[in-house]
C-alpha positions in Angstrom: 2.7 -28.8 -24.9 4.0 -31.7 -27.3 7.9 -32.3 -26.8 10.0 -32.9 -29.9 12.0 -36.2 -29.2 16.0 -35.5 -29.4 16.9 -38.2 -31.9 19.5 -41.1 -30.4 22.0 -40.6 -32.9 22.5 -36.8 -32.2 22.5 -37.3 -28.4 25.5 -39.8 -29.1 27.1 -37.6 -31.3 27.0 -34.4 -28.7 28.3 -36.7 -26.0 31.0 -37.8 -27.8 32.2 -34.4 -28.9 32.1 -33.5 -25.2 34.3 -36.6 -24.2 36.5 -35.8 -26.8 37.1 -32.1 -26.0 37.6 -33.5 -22.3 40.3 -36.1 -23.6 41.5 -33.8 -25.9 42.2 -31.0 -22.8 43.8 -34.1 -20.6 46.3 -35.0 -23.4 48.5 -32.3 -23.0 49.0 -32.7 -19.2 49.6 -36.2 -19.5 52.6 -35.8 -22.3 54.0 -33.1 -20.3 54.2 -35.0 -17.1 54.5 -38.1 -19.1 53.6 -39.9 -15.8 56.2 -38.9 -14.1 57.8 -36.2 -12.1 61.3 -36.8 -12.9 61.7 -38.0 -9.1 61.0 -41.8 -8.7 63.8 -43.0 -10.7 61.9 -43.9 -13.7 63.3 -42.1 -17.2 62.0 -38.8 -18.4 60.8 -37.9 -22.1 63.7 -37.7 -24.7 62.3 -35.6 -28.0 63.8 -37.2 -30.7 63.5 -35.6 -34.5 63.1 -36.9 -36.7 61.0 -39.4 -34.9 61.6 -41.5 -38.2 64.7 -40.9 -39.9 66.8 -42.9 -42.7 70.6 -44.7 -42.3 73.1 -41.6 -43.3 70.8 -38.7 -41.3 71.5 -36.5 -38.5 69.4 -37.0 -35.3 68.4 -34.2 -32.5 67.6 -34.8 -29.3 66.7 -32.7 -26.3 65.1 -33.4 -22.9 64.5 -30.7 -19.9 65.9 -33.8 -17.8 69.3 -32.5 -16.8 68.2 -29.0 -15.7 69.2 -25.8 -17.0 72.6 -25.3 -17.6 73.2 -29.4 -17.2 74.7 -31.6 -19.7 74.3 -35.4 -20.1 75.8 -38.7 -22.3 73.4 -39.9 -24.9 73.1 -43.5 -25.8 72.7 -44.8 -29.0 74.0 -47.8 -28.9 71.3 -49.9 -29.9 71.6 -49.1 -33.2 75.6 -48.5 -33.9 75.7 -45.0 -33.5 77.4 -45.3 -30.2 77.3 -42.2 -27.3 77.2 -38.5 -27.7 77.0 -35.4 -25.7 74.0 -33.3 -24.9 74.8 -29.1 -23.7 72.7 -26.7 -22.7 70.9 -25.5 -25.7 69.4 -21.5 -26.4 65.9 -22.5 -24.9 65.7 -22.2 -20.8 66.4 -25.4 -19.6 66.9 -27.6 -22.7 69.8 -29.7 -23.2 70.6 -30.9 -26.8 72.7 -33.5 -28.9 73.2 -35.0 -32.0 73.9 -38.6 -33.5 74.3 -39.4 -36.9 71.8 -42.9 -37.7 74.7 -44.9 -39.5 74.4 -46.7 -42.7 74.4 -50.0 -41.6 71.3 -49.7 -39.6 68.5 -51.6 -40.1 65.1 -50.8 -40.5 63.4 -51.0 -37.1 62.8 -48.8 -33.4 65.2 -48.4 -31.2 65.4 -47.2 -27.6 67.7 -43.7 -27.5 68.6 -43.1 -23.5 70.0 -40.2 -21.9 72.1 -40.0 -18.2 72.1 -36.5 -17.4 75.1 -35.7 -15.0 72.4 -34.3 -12.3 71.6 -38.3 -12.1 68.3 -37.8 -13.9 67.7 -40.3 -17.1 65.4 -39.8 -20.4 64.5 -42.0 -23.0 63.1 -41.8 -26.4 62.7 -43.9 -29.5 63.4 -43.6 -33.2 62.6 -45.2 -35.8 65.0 -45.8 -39.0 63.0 -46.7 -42.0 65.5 -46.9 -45.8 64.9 -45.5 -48.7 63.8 -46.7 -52.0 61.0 -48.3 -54.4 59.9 -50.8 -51.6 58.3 -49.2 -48.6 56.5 -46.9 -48.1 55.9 -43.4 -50.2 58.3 -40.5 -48.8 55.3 -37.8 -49.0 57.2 -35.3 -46.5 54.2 -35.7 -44.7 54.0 -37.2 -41.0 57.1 -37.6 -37.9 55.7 -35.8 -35.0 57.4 -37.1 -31.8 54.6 -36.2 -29.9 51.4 -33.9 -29.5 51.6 -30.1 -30.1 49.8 -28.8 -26.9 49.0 -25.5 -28.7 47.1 -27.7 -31.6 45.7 -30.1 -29.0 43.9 -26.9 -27.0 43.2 -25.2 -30.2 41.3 -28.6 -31.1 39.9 -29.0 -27.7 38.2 -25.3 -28.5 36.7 -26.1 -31.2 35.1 -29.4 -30.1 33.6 -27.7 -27.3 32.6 -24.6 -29.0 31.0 -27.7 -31.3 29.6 -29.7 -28.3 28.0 -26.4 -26.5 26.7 -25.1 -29.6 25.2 -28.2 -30.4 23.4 -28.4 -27.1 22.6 -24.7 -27.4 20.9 -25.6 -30.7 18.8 -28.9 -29.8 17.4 -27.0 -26.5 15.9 -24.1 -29.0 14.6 -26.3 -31.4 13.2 -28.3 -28.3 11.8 -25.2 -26.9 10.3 -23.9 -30.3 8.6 -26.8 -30.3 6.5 -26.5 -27.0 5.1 -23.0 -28.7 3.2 -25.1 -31.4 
């Protein structure tokens, strides 16, 4: 029975699918827990949209920091817009606030922080980019704070459907073979 060899390149390419659907199922548990479990002192996740927004706009932010039913001062200082309050919002959990990026504000990131009044903190950044002819092209496109656990596992599907149909499909050609 003569044995097809499995070219090199498409063994690479199957592995790498499989990492990648691995990494790609990992992703969404690390953002969630963003390393941390809100316990140790160290600053939870603070959802910022738009992640990128120009002097003049209005900024949201919300964080699950401060509990349900909890409210907290924001902090954005660092760029002039000074502090703000965050309430409970309409989704379990959630407190909200809003900040207006002021006009004066340079282009650059800077650090948003939230002190929640259960003694919990959350941090965030944004990033204030200005309109106009230099810069870059306002497409509409793009300013996701950070990844969309439903796209990430629907992506994770499909590179392992990809990954076990490709190995499904190299062992049959590789067993075809052995008949000749």
């Amino acid at each position: 029975m003569r044995r097809t060899p499995v070219p090199l390149l498409t063994r690479t390419a199957v592995a790498a699918v499989a990492l990648g659907a691995l990494g790609a199922l990992a992703a969404p548990l690390a953002y969630a827990n963003n390393g941390n479990d809100g316990h140790d002192g160290r600053p939870e996740a603070l959802e910022i949209f738009p992640s990128s927004a120009d002097p003049g706009s209005t900024v949201t932010v919300n964080t699950l920091a401060c509990g349900s039913h909890g409210h907290g001062v924001g902090d954005a200082n660092s760029l002039g817009a000074g502090d703000f309050q965050l309430d409970p919002s309409t989704h379990k959990e959630v407190v909200v606030g809003r900040f207006t990026v002021p006009h004066h504000a340079r282009s650059g990131s800077y650090g948003i922080s939230v002190a929640c009044d259960n003694g919990r903190t959350a941090r965030g950044e944004l990033f204030v980019k200005h309109k106009g002819p230099s810069g870059h092209v306002q497409t509409g496109v793009g300013g996701s704070v950070g990844p969309d656990t439903a796209q990430v596992t629907a992506g994770a599907a499909v590179l392992a459907a990809a990954a076990v149909g490709g190995t499904w499909l190299l062992r049959r050609r590789a067993s075809g073979a052995q008949g000749d």
